[in-house]
N, C-alpha and C positions, 0 to 999 in steps of 0.2 A: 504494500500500500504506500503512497506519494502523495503528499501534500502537493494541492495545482492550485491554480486561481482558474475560476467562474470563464476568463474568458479562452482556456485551456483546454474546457472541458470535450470539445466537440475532437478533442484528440486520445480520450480515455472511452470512449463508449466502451461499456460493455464491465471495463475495470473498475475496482472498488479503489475511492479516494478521499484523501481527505480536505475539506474545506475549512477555514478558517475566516471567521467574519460578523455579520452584525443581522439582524431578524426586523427586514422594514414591512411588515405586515405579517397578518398571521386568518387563517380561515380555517375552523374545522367541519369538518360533518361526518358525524356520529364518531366511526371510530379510525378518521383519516384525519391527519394535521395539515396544512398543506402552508408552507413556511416559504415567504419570499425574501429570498435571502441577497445580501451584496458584500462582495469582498472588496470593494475599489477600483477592483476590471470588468466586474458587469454585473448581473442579476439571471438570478438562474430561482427555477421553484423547489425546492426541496422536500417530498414527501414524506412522510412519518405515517406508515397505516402500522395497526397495533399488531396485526396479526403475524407482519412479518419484522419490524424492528422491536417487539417483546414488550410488555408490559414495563418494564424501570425507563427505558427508551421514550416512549409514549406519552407518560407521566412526566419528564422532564418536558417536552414540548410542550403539557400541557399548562406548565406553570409560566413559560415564553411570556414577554410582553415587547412593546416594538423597540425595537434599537437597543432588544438583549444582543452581548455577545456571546459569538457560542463557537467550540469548534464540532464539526460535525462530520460521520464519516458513511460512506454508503456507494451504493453502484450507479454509475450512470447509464441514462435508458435515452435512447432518441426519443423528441417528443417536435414532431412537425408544426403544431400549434402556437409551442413557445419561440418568442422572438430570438432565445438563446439556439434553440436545436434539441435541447436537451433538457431533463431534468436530473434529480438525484432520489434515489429512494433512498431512505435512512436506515442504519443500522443502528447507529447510537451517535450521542450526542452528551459533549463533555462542555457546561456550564459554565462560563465565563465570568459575566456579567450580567445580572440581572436590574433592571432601573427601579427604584421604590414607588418611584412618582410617575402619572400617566409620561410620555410621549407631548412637549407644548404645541409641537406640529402632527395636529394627527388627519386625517382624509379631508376632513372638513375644508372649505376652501377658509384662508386667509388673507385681509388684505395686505398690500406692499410694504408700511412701516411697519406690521406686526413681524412681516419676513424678514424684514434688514435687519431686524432686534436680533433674532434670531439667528443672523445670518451664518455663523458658525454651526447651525444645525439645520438650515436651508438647504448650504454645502451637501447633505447627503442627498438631497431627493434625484429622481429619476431626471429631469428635464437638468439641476444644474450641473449634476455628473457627467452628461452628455456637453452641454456650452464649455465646463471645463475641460473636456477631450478635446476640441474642438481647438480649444487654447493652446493646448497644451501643442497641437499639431500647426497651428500657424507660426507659432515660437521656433519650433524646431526646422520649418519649411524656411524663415528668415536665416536663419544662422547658416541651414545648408546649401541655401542660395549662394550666399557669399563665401561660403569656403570653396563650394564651385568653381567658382570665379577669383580665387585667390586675393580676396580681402581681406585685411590684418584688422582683428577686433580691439578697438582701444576703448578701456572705460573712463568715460571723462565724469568730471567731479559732479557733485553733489552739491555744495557749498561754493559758490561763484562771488566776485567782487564786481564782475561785467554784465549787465545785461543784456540778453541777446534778443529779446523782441520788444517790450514795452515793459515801460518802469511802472504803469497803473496797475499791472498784475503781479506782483512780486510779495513773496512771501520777505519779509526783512526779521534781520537775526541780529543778535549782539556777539560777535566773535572776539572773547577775551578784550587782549589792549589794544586788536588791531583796527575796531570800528563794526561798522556796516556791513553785513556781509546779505546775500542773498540764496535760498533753494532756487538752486537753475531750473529754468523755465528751458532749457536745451543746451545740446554739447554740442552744437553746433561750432560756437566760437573756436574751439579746444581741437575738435578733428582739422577743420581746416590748417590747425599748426602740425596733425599730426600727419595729412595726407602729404604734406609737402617734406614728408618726413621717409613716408609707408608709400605714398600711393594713389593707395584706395583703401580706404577704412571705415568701419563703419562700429557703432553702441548700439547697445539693447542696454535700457534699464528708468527707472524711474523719473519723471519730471513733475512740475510743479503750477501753478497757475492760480493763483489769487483773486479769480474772477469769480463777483457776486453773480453766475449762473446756476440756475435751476431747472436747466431745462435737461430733455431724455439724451442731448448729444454732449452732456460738459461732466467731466470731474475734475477735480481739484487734484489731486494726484494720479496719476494716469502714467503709461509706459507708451514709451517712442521708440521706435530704430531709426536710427540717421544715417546717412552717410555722404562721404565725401572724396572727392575723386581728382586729381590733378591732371590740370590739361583738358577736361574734361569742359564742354561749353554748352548752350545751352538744350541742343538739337538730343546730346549726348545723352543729357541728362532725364531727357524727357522717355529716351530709349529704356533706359536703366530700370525708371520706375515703372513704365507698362511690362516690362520681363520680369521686376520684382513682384509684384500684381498677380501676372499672371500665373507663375511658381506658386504665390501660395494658394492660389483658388484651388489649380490643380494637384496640388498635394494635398492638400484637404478634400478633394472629391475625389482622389484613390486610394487615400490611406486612412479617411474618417469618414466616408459617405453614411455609414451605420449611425451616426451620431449627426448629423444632417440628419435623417431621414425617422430619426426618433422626433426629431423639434418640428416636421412634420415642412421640411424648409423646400421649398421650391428649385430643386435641381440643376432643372434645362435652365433658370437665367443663370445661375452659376458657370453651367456647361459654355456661356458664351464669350465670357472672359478670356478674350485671345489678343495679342499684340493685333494688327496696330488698334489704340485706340482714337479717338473721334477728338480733336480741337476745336476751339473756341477763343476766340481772340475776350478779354474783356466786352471791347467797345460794341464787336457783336452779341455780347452777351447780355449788354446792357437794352440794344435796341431789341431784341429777342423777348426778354423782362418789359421793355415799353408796350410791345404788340399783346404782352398777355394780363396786361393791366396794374401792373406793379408800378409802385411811385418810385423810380430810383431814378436820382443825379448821377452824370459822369463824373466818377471822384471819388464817389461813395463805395466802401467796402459791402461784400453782399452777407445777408444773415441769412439763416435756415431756410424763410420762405424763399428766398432769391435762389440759392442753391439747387431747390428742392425743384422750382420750375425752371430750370436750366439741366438738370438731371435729367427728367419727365421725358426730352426729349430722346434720349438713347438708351440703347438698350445695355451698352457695357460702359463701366467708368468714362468721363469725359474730361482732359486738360480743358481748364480756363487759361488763356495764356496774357502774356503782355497787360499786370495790372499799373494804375495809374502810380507813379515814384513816390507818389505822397501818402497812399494810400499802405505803403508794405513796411517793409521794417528797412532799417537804413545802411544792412550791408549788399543791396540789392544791386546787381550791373546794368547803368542805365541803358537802353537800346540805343544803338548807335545810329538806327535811321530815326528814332524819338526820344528823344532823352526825357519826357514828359512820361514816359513808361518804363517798364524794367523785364529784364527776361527772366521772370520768373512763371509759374505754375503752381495753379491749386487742381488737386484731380478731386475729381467728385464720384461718389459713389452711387449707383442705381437705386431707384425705389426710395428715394428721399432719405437717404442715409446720411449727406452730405460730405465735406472735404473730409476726406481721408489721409490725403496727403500734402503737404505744400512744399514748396523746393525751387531752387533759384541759382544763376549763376551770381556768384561772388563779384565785389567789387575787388581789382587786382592792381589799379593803380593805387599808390600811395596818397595822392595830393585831394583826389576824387572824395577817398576814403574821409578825410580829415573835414573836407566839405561836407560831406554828409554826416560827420559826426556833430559839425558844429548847427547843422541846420536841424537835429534832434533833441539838440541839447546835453548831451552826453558828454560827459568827463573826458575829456583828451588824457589825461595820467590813464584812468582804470583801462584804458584800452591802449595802454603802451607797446605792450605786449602783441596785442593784435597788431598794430600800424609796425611793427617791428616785423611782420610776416611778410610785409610791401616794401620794406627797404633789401632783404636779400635774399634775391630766386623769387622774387615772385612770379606766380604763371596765373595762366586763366584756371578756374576751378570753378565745379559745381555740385552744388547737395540738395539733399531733401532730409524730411522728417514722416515718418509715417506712424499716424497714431494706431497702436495695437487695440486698442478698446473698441473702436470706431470699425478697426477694419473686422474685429470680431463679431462687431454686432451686425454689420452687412451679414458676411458672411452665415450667420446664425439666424438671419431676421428675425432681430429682438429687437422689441418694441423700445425699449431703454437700455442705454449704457452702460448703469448699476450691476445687471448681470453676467456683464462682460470680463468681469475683475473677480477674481475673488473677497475682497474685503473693501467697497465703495468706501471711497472719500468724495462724500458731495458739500454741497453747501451748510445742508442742517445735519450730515450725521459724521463721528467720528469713531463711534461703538458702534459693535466689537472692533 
């Protein structure tokens, strides 16, 4: 006998095995128990009839309540009905944990703030086990992209002096004797020292934002992949991210389709996620947004509804390109045929998911640079260090940022962000 996991199982038919794990429901009639069990890799039913797992066997399931833990041992049977393949008949079952207290999450429905209270024991149910597979498989499709393609991973800091998009969102800290310091809002700044260094490099890992939003597309703490590329302009850049895109869609509809297809997610638009994707200038994006009755000035950044009806019109991600100079953040490279615009990119995601990504070629002259620092307002010391990238070797470069929560919840079509994460950080909540 072998201890396996649940998702193992369709490779022991026939053999007796042992499982190890937790009892999220329980059904009997008369003298059959019928135990829906999960170990972490999937859910499988576990039968207990008395006649063949014996009286002491029987008696211990029947004292079971949900979210006992139990190790349990017995033969597997094909079972065509179950979403696993199989089940388990039991032989016996050695007693773990039993809980004093009901289950706070039991069948019943619950609404959303009662879940997020809970959210360390939401964590188990059938739908977020599935969004976190899901996760867990976009994570791994980012990283193996980029070793693909021989990209060096650099972790940039945590604790920044620079800000790298706007000072109105900024978490502000007291660090020791040295002042001011800030949670980075991106590593953006930091790879650009490192690609001129490496390459091509790119982070995975946590950022920050300060922003009084409330809405289903914002967290306050949230995880990005960046990257940034030498030499690299903006045609290049835009390449990068429709193949980055398209790697993880399709690594998640051959290696997690099972977990799609549990959240009940719509496939074939998945299925159509292929390079090249569909552009959009700004300025036609804006008269596009006029035709469909939306109030927006040329100048104006666009919010969700703008997004959402810009989207509408395609069926896979769409670049917005060439936004207004005033409009973006200030290490933007102005166009050379308008310097009243910049070469940068927001991709928008299908189905009113919005930006998913944004990304931009770099400003690479020195003098440029200093211009746009002072026309922000920004510290010329704090960003010494940057302007010191532009005095030796500098080249043309370009990056993006692509938020994982955002791209999860396309991907999953989740009505909210919240679920995208394991532990939301929104506005009103910071428990668990």
């Amino acid at each position: 006998m072998i201890w396996t996991y649940v998702e193992q199982l369709k490779n022991h038919v026939g053999q007796r095995v042992e499982l190890r794990g937790w009892v999220w429901n329980i059904r009997s009639s008369g003298k059959i128990h019928f135990l829906q069990f999960r170990d972490g890799t999937g859910f499988v039913q576990i039968v207990v009839e008395k006649s063949t797992a014996g009286e002491d066997t029987f008696k211990k399931a029947s004292k079971l309540r949900m979210e006992s833990s139990i190790r349990v041992t017995g033969v597997v049977k094909k079972d065509e009905r179950s979403p696993s393949g199989v089940e388990v008949l039991a032989d016996s079952i050695e007693i773990v944990h039993i809980p004093q207290e009901p289950y706070p999450i039991s069948k019943k429905d619950h609404g959303i703030d009662f879940l997020m209270e809970y959210r360390h024991l939401w964590l188990r149910s059938r739908r977020q086990f599935h969004i976190l597979k899901i996760r867990d498989a976009v994570l791994f499709a980012i990283r193996e992209f980029y070793k693909n393609r021989n990209f060096v991973l650099v972790d940039t800091p945590i604790f920044t002096g620079s800000i790298g998009e706007n000072a109105g969102n900024l978490f502000e800290l007291d660090y020791f004797d040295y002042g001011k310091v800030y949670l980075a809002q991106t590593g953006q700044l930091y790879l650009e020292a490192a690609c001129m260094a490496l390459g091509k490099v790119y982070n995975l890992g946590p950022t920050f934002r300060a922003e009084k939003s409330k809405t289903r597309r914002h967290l306050i703490e949230f995880w990005m992949n960046e990257a940034e590329v030498a030499y690299y302009e903006h045609e290049d850049n835009l390449k990068l991210q429709e193949d980055l895109v398209s790697y993880i869609v399709n690594y998640v509809l051959k290696n997690a389709s099972e977990h799609l297809e549990a959240l009940d997610r719509d496939i074939e638009k998945l299925q159509k996620v292929s390079p090249p994707f569909e552009r959009i200038t700004y300025t036609e994006a804006v008269k596009l947004l006029e035709r469909k009755g939306h109030n927006i000035k040329w100048g104006e950044d666009f919010g969700a509804d703008e997004e959402t009806a810009i989207a509408s019109e395609f069926e896979k991600p769409v670049f917005v390109t060439h936004y207004p100079r005033k409009a973006k953040a200030f290490y933007m490279q102005p166009d050379p045929d308008n310097e009243e615009v910049v070469l940068c990119a927001d991709l928008l995601a299908p189905e009113g998911y919005g930006e998913i990504i944004g990304g931009s070629q770099r400003i690479h002259d020195h003098d440029i640079l200093v211009k746009r620092l002072e026309e922000f307002n920004l510290p010329r010391e704090s960003y010494r260090w940057y302007l010191e990238l532009r005095r030796w070797g500098s080249v043309p470069h370009s990056g993006f940022g692509l938020g994982i929560e955002r791209t999860i919840a396309w991907i999953c079509g989740l009505n909210h962000i919240r679920e995208a994460i394991p532990f939301a950080r929104t506005l009103y909540r910071i428990y668990p």
